[in-house]
C-alpha positions in Angstrom: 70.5 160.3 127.4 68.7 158.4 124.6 71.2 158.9 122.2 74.1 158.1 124.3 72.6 154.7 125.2 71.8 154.1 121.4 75.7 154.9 121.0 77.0 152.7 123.1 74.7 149.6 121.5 76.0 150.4 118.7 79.8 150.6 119.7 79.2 147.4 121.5 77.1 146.2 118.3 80.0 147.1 116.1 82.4 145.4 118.9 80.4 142.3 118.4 80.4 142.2 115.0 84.1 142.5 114.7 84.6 139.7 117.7 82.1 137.0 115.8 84.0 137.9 112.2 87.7 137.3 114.2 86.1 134.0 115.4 84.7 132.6 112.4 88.0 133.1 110.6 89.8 131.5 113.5 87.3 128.6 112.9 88.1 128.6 109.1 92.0 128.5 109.9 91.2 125.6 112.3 89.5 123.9 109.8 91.8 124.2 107.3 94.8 123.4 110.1 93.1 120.1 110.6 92.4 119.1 107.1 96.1 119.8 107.0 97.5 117.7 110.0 95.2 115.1 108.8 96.8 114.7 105.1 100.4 114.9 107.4 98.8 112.3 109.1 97.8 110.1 106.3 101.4 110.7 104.6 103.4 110.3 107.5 101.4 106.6 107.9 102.1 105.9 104.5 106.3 106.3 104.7 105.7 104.6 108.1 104.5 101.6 106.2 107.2 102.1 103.2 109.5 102.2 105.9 108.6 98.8 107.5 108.4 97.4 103.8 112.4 98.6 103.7 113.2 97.2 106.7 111.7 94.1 106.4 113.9 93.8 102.2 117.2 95.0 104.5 116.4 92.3 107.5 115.9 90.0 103.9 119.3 91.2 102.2 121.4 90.6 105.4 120.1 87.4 105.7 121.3 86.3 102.2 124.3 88.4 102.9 125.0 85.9 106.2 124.7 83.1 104.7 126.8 84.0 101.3 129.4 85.0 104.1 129.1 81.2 105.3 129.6 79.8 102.3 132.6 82.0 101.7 134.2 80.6 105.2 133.2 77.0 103.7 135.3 77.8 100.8 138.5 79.4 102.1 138.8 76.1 104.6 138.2 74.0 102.0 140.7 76.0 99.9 143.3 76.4 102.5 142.6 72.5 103.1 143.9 71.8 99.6 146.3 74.2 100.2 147.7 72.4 102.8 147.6 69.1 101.1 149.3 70.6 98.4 152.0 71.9 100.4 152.4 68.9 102.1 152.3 66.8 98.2 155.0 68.9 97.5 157.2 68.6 100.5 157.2 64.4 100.3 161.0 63.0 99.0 160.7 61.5 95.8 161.3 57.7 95.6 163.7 56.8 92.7 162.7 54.0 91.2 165.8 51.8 89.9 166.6 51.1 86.2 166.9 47.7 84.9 168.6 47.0 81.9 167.2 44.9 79.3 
């Protein structure tokens, strides 16, 4: 009966042993999950801000782009004002202006 009982503590010992060695290198893993996640972490923050920066030069750029459009619209009135002017320059009779004789 002695040696039974010393058989099973030791199964169970061995059992135990095995259980503590599976949880210490789930613990490792866990650890080294997290250092992971963490560096994700600290890139994903890092494009976050890059990506702010962009948006921010893109929010800039259309901006400049708006009012280079203006200034375009300025021009074409102004240019299709002359036009017109032009148009209407050329349209006028001509006056004939008489000859004297000396």
């Amino acid at each position: 009966m002695g040696k039974k009982k010393l058989i099973v503590i030791g199964i169970g010992l061995v059992i135990l042993i095995i259980a503590v060695g599976i949880a210490y290198q789930n613990y490792e893993y866990v650890k080294q999950a997290r250092k992971q996640v963490d560096t994700l972490n600290a890139t994903i923050q890092q494009k976050d801000m890059k990506i702010m920066e962009l948006n921010k030069e893109i929010k800039a750029k259309q901006d400049e782009l708006s009012g280079v459009r203006a200034e375009l619209d300025n021009i074409k009135k102004v240019l299709d004002d002359v036009k017109t002017q032009i148009n209407k320059a050329t349209e006028q009779p001509t006056i004939q202006v008489p000859q004297t004789v000396n």
